[in-house]
C-alpha positions as CSV (number, residue, x, y, z in Angstrom):
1,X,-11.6,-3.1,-16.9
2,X,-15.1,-3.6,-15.0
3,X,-14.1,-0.6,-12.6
4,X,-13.2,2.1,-15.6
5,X,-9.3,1.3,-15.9
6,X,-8.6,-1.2,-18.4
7,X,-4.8,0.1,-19.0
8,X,-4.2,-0.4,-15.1
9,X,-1.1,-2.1,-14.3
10,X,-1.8,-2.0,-10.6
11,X,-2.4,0.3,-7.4
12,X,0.4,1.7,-5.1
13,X,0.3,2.4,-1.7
14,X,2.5,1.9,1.7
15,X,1.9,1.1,5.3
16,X,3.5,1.1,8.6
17,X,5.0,-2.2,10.6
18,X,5.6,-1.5,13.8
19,X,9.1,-2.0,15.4
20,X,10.6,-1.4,18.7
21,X,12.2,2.3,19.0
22,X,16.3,1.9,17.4
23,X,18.9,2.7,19.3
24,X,20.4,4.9,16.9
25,X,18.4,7.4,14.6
26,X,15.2,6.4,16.5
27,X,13.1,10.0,15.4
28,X,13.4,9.0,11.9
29,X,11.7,5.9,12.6
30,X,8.6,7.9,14.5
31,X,5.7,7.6,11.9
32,X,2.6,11.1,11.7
33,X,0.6,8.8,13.6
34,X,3.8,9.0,16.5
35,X,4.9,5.3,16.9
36,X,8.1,3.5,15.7
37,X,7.4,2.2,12.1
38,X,9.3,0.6,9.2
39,X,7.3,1.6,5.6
40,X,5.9,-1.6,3.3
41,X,4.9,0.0,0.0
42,X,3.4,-2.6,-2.6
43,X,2.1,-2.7,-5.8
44,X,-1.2,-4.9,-6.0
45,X,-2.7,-6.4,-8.7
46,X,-6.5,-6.7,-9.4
47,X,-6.9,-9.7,-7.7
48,X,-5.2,-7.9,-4.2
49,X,-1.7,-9.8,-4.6
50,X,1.6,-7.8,-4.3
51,X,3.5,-8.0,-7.6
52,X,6.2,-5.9,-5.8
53,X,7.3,-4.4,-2.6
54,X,9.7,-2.1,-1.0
55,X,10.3,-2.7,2.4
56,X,12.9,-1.3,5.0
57,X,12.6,2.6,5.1
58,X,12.2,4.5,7.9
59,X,8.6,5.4,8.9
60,X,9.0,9.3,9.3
61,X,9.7,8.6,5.5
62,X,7.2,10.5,3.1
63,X,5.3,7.7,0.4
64,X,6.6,10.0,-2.2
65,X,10.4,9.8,-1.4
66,X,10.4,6.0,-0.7
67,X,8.6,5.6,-4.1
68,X,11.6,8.0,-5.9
69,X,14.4,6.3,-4.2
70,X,12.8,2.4,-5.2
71,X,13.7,-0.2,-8.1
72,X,10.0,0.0,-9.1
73,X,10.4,3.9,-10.1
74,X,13.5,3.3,-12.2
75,X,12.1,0.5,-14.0
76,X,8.4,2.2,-14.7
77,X,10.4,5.7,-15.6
78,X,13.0,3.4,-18.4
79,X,9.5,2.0,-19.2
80,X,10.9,-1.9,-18.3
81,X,8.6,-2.4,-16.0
82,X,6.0,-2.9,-18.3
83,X,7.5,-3.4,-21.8
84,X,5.5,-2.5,-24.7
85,X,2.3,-3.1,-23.1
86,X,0.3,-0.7,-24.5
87,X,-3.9,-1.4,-25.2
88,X,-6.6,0.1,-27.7
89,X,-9.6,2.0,-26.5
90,X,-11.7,2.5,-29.3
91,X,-8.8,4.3,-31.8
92,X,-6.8,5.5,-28.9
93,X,-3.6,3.9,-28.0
94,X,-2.9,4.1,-23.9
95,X,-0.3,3.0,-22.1
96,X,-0.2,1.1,-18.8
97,X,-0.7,2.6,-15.9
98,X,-0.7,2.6,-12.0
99,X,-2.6,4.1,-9.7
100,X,-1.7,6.3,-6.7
101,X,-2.9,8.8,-4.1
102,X,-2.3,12.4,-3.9
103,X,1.0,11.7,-2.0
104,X,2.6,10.4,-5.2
105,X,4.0,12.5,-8.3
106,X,1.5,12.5,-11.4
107,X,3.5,10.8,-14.1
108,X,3.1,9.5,-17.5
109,X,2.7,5.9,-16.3
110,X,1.1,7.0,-12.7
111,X,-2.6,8.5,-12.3
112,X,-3.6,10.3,-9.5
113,X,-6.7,12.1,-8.1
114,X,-7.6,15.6,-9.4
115,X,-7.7,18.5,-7.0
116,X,-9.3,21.4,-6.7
117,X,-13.3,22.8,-8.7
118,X,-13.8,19.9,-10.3
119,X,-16.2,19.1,-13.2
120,X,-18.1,16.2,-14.0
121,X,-15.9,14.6,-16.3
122,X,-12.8,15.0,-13.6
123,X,-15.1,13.8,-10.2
124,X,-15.9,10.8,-12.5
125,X,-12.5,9.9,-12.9
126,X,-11.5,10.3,-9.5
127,X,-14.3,7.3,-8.4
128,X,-13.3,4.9,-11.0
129,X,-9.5,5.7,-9.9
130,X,-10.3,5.4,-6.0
131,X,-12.3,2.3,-6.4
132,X,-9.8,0.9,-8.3
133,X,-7.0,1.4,-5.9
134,X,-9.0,0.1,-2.8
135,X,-8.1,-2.9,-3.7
136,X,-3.8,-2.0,-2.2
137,X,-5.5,-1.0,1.2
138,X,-7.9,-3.9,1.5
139,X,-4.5,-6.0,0.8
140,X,-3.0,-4.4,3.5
141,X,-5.9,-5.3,5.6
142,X,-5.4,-8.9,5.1
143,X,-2.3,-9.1,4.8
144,X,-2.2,-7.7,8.4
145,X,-5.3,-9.7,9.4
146,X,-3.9,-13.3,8.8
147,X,-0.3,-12.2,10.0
148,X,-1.1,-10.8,13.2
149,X,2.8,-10.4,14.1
150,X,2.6,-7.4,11.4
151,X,0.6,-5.6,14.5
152,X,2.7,-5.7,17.3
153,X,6.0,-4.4,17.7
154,X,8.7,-6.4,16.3
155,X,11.8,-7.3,18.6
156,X,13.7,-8.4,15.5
157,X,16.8,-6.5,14.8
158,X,16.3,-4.1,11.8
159,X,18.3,-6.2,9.4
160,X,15.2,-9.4,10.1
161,X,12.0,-7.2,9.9
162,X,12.5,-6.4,5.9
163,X,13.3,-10.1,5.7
164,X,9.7,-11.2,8.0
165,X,7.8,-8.4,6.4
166,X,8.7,-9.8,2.7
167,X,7.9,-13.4,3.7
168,X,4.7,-12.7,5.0
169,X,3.8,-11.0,1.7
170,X,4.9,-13.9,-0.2
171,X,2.6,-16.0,2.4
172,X,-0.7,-13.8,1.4
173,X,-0.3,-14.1,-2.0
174,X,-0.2,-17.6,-2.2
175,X,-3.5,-17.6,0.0
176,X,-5.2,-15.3,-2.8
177,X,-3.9,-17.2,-5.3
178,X,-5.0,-20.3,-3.6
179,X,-8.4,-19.0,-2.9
180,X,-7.7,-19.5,0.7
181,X,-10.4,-18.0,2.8
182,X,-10.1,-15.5,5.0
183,X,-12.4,-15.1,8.2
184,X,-14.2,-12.4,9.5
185,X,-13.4,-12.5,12.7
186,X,-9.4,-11.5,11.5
187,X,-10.7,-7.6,10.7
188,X,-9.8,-5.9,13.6
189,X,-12.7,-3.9,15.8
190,X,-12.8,0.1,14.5
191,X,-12.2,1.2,18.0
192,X,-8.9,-0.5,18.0
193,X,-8.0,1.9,15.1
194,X,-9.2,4.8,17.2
195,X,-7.0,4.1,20.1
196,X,-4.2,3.7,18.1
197,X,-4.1,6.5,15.7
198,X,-4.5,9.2,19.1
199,X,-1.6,7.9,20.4
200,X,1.6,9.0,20.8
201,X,3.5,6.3,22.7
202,X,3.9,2.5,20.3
203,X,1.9,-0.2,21.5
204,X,0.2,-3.5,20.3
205,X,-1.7,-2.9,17.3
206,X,-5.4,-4.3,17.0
207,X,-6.7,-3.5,14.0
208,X,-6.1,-5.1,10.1
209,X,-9.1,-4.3,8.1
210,X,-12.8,-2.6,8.3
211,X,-15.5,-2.4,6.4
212,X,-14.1,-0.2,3.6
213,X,-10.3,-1.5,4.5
214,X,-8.6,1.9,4.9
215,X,-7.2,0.9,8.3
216,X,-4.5,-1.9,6.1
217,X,-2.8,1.6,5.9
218,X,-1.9,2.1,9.6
């Protein structure tokens, strides 16, 4: 409500884990920044704790097709996810809502950014709307930043790493909901970021957070 969304149910977002190349079908696992990922996409709540998560695909994956293909879609699209939680602004009714980028389909229950000549009214929106889902990327940042394993490449076999990922989500959000603090000297060093995103060959990851927290996307 204090950013401009009061009927937000949450923002969505995914990241890359990196894993050692698979023996089998190892180019579908070659994420656009060209390493060996497996895609975490959550759904954060206000207060930066994942209230769900999708975990397993392939990182050559699109955001978009891992979103279609998840439980989360069905349920929000049958409108279980969030049953008859609707809220009044002024006289108007509104539905809950979550947030996206522009990778994800604009849907009745999911806003996204405008594009294009945009007027007052729509550049407006699109602030409120990207400072509201900063808060899924600066999760990711520390998430990543107290669970430094989420940065290197994973020896576990692919059946494990879901398993780890999950657990170490579970782990953060008992820290934020604890109020546990979490040190500066876990946000990884910008350059870090820069060395891995040009690239090609998978390496040790160095890099969680930042001052805005994008790099929780990497």
């Amino acid at each position: 409500s204090a950013m401009g969304f009061p009927n937000c149910g949450g923002a969505i977002d995914g990241t890359h884990i990196p894993i050692l190349g698979p023996a089998h079908q190892g180019s579908q696992y070659i994420n656009r920044k060209g390493y060996f990922s497996m895609v975490l996409q959550a759904l954060v709540d206000h207060k930066g704790r994942f209230t769900n998560i999708n975990v397993g695909w392939p990182g050559k994956v699109h955001d978009a097709r891992v979103f279609r293909n998840s439980g989360l879609f069905r349920r929000l699209q049958e409108g279980i996810y969030f049953p008859d939680c609707k809220i009044s602004v002024g006289d108007v009714e509104m539905p809950v809502v979550i947030l996206g980028d522009p990778a994800y389909p604009l849907m009745p229950w999911l806003m996204k950014p405008y594009t294009g000549a945009l007027d007052t009214e729509k550049e407006l929106f699109n602030y409120r709307l990207s400072k509201c889902r900063m808060v899924v990327e600066c999760a990711f940042g520390r998430l990543k930043g107290r669970w430094r394993s989420l940065l290197t490449r994973s020896d576990l076999s692919q059946t494990n790493i879901p398993i780890v990922i999950a657990a170490c989500c579970v782990l953060h959000n008992l820290c934020e909901s604890k109020g546990e603090t979490f040190m500066v000297g876990w946000r990884l060093r910008p350059i870090a970021w820069l060395l891995i995103t040009h690239s090609r060959t998978p390496g040790r990851l160095e890099d969680p957070s930042g001052t805005r927290c994008a790099s929780g996307k990497l």
